[in-house]
C-alpha positions in Angstrom: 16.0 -4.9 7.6 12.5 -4.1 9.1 14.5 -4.4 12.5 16.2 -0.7 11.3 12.9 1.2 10.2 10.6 2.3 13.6 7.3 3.4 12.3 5.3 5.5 14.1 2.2 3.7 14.2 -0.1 5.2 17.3 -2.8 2.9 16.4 -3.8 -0.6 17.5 -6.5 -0.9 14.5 -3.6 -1.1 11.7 -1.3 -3.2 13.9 -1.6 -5.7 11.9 -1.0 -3.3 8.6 2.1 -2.0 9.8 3.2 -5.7 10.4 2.5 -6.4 6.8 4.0 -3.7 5.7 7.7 -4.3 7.7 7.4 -8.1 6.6 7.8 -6.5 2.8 11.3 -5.6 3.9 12.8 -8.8 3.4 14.3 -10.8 0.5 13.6 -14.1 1.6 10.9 -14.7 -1.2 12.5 -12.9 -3.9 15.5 -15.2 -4.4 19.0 -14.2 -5.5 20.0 -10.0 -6.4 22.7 -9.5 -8.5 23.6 -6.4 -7.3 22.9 -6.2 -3.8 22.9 -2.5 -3.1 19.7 -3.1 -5.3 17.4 -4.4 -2.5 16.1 -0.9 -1.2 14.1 -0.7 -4.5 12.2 -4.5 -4.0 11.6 -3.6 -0.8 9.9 -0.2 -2.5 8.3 -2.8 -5.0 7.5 -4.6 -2.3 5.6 -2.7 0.0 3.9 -0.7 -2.9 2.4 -4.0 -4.3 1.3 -5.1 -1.0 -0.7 -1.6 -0.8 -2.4 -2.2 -4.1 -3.1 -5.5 -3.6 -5.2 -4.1 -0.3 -7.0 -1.6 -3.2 -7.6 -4.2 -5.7 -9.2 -6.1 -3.1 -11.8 -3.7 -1.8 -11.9 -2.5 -5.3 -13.4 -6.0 -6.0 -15.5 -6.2 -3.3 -17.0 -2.7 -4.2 -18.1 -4.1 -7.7 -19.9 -7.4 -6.3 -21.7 -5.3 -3.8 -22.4 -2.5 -7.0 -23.5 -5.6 -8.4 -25.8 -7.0 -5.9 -27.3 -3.6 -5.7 -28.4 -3.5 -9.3 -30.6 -6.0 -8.6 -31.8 -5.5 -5.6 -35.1 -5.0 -5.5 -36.2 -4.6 -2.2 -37.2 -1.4 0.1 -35.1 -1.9 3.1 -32.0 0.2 1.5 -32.1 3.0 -1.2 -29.8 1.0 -3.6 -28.5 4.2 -5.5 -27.5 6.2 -2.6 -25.6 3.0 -2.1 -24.2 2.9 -5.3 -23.2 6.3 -5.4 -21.6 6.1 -1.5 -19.7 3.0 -3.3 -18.8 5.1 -6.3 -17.3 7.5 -4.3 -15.3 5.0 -2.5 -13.9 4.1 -5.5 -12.5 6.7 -7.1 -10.5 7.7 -4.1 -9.5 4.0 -4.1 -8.6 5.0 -8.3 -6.4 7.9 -7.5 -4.9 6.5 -4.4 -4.2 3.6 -7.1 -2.4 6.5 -9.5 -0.6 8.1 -6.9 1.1 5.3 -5.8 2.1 3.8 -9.4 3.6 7.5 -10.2 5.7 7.1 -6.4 6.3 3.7 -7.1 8.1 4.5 -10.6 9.9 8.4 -9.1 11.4 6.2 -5.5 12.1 2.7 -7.8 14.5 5.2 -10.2 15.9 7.7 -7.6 16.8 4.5 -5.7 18.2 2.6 -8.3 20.7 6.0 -9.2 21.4 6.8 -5.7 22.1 2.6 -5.5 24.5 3.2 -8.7 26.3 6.4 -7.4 27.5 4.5 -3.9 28.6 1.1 -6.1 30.7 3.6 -8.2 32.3 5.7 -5.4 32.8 2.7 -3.1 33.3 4.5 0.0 31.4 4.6 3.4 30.5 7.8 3.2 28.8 7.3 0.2 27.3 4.1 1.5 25.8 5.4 4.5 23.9 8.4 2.6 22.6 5.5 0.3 21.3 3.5 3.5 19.7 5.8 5.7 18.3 7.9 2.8 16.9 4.7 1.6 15.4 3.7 5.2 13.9 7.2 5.5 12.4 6.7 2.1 10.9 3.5 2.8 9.8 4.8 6.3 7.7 7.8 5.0 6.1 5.6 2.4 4.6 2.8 4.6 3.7 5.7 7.0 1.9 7.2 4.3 0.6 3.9 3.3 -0.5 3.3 7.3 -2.8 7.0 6.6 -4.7 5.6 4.0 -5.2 2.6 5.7 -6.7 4.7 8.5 -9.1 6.1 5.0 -9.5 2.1 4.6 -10.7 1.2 8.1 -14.0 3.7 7.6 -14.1 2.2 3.5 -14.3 -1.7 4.7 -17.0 -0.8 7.4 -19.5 0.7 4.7 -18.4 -2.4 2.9 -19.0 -4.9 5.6 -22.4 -3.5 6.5 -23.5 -3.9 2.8 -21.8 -7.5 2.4 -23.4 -8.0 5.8 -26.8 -7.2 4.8 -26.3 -9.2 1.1 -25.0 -11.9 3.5 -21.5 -12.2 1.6 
């Protein structure tokens, strides 16, 4: 499947991301689909899990760092502006978070009706809308997915130089 969606990643920093990403489209850990025509939507579970697994994880790393700041006690860093610049970080992280659960839940029901409406009408036609609307779907969303990772690049430095200096 990831053979049919190009992504028009421009940079070499998420690489690695968008390879991620197009390894979601694939069913060979999810086992056996009843209904075929379904697998669009896991690949849309897929990929969206895989992008808030990515949050969860800097989300966790903000709150050991928010935690090593409380009780730092030192004069090298001003541990509140700290906590506030990791604050910050977080609540974009929090509605990044809601965003995607409400995309997740709109493209895992339009796909699972348009899925319905080509099994019913069992013609090409019909068939081919389902597929490439499907494609284009899952296209735009890992492209949007590849933006915020741009967001996360300049998130994980702030967070490096702070586990750096707590020597995490």
């Amino acid at each position: 499947m990831e053979n049919r969606i190009k992504i028009d990643n421009k940079y070499e920093e998420l690489k690695e991301r968008e390879e991620i990403y197009c390894q979601c489209l694939n069913l060979d850990d999810f086992g056996y689909l009843t209904y075929p025509s379904l697998k669009y939507t896991v690949y849309n579970m897929k990929i969206s899990k895989e992008f808030k697994n990515k949050i969860t994880q800097m989300k966790n790393d903000i709150n050991e760092l928010k935690d090593k700041l409380n009780k730092y006690k030192g004069n090298r860093i001003d541990s509140k502006k700290e906590i506030k610049k990791l604050d910050n970080i977080d609540g974009e992280l929090t509605a990044l978070l809601t965003k995607d659960n409400e995309d997740e839940e709109f493209y895992e029901t339009y796909l699972i009706h348009i899925a319905k409406r080509a099994d019913t009408l069992k013609n090409e036609i019909a068939k081919n809308v389902y597929t490439s609307s499907s494609e284009q779907i899952l296209k735009s969303r890992i492209e949007y997915f590849l933006k915020c990772e741009k967001k996360f690049l300049i998130f994980n430095d702030f967070i490096q130089q702070l586990k750096y200096f707590f020597n995490i």
